[in-house]
The first five atom37 places (N, CA, C, CB, O) and aatype in JSON, in Angstrom:
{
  "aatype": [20, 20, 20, 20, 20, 20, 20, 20, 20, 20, 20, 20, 20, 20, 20, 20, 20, 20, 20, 20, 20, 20, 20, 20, 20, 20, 20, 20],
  "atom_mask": [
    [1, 1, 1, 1, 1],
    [1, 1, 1, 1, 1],
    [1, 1, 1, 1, 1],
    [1, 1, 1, 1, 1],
    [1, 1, 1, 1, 1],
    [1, 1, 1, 1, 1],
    [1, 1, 1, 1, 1],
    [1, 1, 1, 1, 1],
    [1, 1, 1, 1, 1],
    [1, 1, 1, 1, 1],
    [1, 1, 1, 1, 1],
    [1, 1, 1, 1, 1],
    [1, 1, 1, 1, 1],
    [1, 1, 1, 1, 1],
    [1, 1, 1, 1, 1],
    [1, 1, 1, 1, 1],
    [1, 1, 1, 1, 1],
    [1, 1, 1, 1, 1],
    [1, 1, 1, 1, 1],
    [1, 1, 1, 1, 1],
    [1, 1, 1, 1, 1],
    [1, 1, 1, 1, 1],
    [1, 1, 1, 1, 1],
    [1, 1, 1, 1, 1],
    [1, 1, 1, 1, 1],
    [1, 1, 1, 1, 1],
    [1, 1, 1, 1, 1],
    [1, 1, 1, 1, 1]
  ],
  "atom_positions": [
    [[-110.38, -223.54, -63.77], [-109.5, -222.37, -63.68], [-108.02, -222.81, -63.89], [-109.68, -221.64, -62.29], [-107.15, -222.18, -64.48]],
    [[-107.93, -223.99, -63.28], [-106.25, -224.46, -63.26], [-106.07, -224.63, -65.25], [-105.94, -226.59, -62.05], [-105.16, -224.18, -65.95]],
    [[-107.09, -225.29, -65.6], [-106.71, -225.73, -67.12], [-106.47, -224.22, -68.2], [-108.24, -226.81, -67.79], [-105.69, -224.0, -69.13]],
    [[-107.62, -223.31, -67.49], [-107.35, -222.27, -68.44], [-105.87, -221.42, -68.01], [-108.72, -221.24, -68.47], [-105.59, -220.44, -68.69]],
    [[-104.93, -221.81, -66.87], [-103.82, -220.73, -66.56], [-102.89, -221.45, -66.91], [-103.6, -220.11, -65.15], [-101.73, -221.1, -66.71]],
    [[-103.26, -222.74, -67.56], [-102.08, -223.43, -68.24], [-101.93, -222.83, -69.18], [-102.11, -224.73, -68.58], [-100.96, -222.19, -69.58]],
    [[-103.03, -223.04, -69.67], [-102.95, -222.72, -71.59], [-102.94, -220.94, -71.44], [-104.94, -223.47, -72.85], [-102.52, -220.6, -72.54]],
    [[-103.12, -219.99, -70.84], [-102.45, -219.04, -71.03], [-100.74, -219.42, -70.42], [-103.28, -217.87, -70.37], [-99.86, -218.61, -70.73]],
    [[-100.53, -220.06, -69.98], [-98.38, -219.87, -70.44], [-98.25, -220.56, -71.44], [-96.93, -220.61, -69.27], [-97.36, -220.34, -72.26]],
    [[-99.05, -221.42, -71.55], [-99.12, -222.41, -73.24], [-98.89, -221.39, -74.3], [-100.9, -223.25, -73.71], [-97.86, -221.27, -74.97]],
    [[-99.65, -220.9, -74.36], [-100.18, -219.44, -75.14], [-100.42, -218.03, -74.9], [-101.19, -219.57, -75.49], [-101.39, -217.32, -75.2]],
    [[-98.98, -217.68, -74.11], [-99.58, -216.28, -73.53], [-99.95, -215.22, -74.74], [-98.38, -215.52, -72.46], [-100.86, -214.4, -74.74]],
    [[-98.8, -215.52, -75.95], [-99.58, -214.4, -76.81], [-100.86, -214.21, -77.49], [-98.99, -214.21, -77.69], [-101.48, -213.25, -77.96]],
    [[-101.05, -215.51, -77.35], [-102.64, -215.25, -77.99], [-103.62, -215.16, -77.03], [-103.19, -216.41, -78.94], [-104.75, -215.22, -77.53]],
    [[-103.6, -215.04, -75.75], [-104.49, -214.37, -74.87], [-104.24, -213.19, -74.56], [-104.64, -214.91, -73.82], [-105.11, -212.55, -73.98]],
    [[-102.69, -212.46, -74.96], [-102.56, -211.06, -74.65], [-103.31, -211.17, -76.08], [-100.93, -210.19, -74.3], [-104.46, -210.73, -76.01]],
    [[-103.01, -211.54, -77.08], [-103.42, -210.44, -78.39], [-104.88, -210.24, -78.35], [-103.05, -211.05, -80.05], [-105.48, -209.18, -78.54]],
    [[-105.58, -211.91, -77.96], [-107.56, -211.49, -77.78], [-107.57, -210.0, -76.78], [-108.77, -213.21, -76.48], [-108.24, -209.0, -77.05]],
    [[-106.83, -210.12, -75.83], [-107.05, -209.44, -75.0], [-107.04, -207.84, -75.69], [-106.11, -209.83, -73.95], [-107.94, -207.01, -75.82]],
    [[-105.7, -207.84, -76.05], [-105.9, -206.6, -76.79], [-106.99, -206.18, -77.99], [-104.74, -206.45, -77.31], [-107.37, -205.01, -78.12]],
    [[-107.43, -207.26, -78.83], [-108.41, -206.5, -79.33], [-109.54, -206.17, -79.5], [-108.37, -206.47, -79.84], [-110.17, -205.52, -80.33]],
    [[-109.93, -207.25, -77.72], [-111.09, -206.82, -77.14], [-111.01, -205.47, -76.86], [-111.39, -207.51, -76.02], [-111.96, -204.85, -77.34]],
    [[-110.3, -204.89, -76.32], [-110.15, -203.42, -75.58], [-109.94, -202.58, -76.83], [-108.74, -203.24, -74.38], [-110.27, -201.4, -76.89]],
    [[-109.46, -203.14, -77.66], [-109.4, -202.4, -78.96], [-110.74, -201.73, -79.98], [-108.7, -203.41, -79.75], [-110.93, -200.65, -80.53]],
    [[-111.33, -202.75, -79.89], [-112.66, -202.61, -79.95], [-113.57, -202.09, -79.07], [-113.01, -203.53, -80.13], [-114.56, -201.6, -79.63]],
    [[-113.56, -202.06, -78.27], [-114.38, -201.32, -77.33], [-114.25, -200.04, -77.26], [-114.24, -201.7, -76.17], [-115.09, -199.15, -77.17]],
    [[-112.56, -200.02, -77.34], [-112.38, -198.62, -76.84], [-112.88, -197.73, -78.28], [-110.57, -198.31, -76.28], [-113.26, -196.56, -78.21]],
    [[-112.79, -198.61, -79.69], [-113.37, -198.04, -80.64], [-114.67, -197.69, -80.67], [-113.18, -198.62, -81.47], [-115.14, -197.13, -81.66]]
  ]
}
């Protein structure tokens, strides 16, 4: 858990953007 909350500040936009187009898709 600690390694993956690195690499989201490592990379927050590309876990917001998966994030978004998981929900994007779904919600499609």
């Amino acid at each position: 858990m600690e390694d993956r909350d690195k690499q989201t500040v490592g990379h927050p936009q590309k876990q917001r953007h998966s994030y978004s187009t998981c929900r994007y898709t779904r919600s499609h």
